[in-house]
N, C-alpha and C positions, 0 to 999 in steps of 0.2 A: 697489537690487535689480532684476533681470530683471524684467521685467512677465509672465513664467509663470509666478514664485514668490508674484506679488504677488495671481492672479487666482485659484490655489486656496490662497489659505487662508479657512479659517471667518471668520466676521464677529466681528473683535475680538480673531482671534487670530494670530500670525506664526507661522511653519513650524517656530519651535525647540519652541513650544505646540503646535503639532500634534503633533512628533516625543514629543514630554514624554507627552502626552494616551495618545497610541497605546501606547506602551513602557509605562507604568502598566495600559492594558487587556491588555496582553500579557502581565504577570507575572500579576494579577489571573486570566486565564485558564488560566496554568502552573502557581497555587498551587492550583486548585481541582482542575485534574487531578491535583498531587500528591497531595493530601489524599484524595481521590475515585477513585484508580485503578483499581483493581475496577470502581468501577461504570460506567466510561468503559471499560474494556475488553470489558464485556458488553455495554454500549449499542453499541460501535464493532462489535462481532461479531454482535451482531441487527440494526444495519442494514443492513450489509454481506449479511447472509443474507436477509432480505428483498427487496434491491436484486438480489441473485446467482440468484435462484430465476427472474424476469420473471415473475414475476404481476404486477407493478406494473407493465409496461410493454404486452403485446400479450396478450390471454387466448384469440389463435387459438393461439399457435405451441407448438410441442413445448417442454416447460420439462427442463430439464436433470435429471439424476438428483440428488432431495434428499440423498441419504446423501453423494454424495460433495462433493456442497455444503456440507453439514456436515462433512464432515471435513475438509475442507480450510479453514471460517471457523473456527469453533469452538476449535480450540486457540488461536486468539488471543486467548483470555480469559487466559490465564497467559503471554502472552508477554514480560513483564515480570519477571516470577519467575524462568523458565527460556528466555530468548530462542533460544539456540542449540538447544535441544532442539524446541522450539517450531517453528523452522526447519527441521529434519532431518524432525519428525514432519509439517508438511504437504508438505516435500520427497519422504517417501514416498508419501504416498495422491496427491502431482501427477504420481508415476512411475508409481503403479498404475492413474491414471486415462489416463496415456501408454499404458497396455497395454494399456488394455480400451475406453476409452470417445475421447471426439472431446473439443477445450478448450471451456473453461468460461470465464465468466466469473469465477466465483469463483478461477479460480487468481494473480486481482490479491492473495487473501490470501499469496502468496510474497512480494510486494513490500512488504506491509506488515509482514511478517517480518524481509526486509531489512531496511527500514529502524532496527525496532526492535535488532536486531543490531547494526547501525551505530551504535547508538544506545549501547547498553549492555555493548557486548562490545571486548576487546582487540583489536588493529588483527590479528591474526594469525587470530583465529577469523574477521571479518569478511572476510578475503583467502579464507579456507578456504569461508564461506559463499559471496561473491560468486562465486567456480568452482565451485559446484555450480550458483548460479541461472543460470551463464553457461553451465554444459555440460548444462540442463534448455532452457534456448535455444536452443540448438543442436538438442537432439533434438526440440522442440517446430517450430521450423523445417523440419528433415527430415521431418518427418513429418506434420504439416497445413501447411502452408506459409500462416498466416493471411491476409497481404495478397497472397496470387494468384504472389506471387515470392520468390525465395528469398534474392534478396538484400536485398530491400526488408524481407521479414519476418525477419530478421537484426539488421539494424541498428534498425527500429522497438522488436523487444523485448529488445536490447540497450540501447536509450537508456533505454528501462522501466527496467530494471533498474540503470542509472548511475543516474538520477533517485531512484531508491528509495534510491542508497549515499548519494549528496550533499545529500541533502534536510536 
C-alpha cells in the first residue's frame, strides 16, 4: 500500500474498515431522517431562520426584514410533501422580494428547494425548476450585481445553483 493510505487509517483499522465504518454512520444518519422528517425539516427551517435574521452574527448592523425571512425559510418545512410547490412558492416571495426590497441571505432557502426538487421530482419538473432558479439569477444579477460585476455575480450564483442540482 502507498504510505498515504497507510498513515490515515485509525489505529487497528485498514481503509476498507474505515470505508465500512463511515457508510454504516451514513445510513444510520439517512434512516433517522427518514423516520424523523418532520422534525428535521423544522429544525433545518429554524436554523436557517436564525442563521438568516444576523442577530447571531453583528447586533450593530441593519437586520433584514423578518417577514420576508420567513417566507422564504418557512415553507421548507413541507418541502418534502409538496417540493415543486414548495419551490414556486419561495420562488414567488424571492420575486416579490426582487421588487421591493435588496437580497437576503435567506434567499439560500431557493437552493435548498432545488435541491430537494432534484431530490424528489421527475427530471422534467427539475429542468423546469432549475430555469426559473437560472432566470431569478439572471434578474438577481441585473439587478444588485452582488460581487461588484456582472459577470463574476453571474457565474458565482450560477455555480450556486448547479451545486444545489448536483449535490
Amino acid at each position: 500500500r502507498p504510505a498515504a493510505i497507510r498513515d490515515t487509517t485509525v489505529a487497528g483499522m485498514g481503509p476498507d474498515e474505515q470505508t465500512d465504518r463511515a457508510w454504516r454512520m451514513w445510513e444510520r444518519l439517512r434512516d433517522f431522517d427518514r423516520r424523523n422528517a418532520t422534525y428535521v425539516d423544522v429544525a433545518v427551517a429554524a436554523v436557517l431562520f436564525v442563521l438568516c435574521t444576523g442577530w447571531l452574527f453583528d447586533s450593530r448592523a441593519a437586520h433584514p426584514n423578518l417577514g420576508v425571512v420567513a417566507a422564504l425559510i418557512f415553507p421548507l418545512i413541507f418541502r418534502r410533501r409538496a417540493p415543486m410547490a414548495v419551490f414556486f412558492a419561495i420562488s414567488a416571495v424571492a420575486f416579490i422580494q426582487w421588487l421591493a426590497t435588496g437580497p437576503a441571505l435567506a434567499d439560500g432557502a431557493l437552493l435548498v428547494a432545488m435541491y430537494t426538487v432534484a431530490v424528489e421530482s421527475a427530471w422534467i419538473l427539475v429542468a423546469v425548476a432549475m430555469a426559473t432558479l437560472e432566470a431569478g439569477v439572471i434578474m438577481a444579477t441585473v439587478h444588485w450585481t452582488p460581487t461588484g460585476n456582472d459577470v463574476k455575480s453571474l457565474v458565482f450564483l450560477t455555480g450556486l445553483a448547479i451545486a444545489a442540482l448536483l449535490a
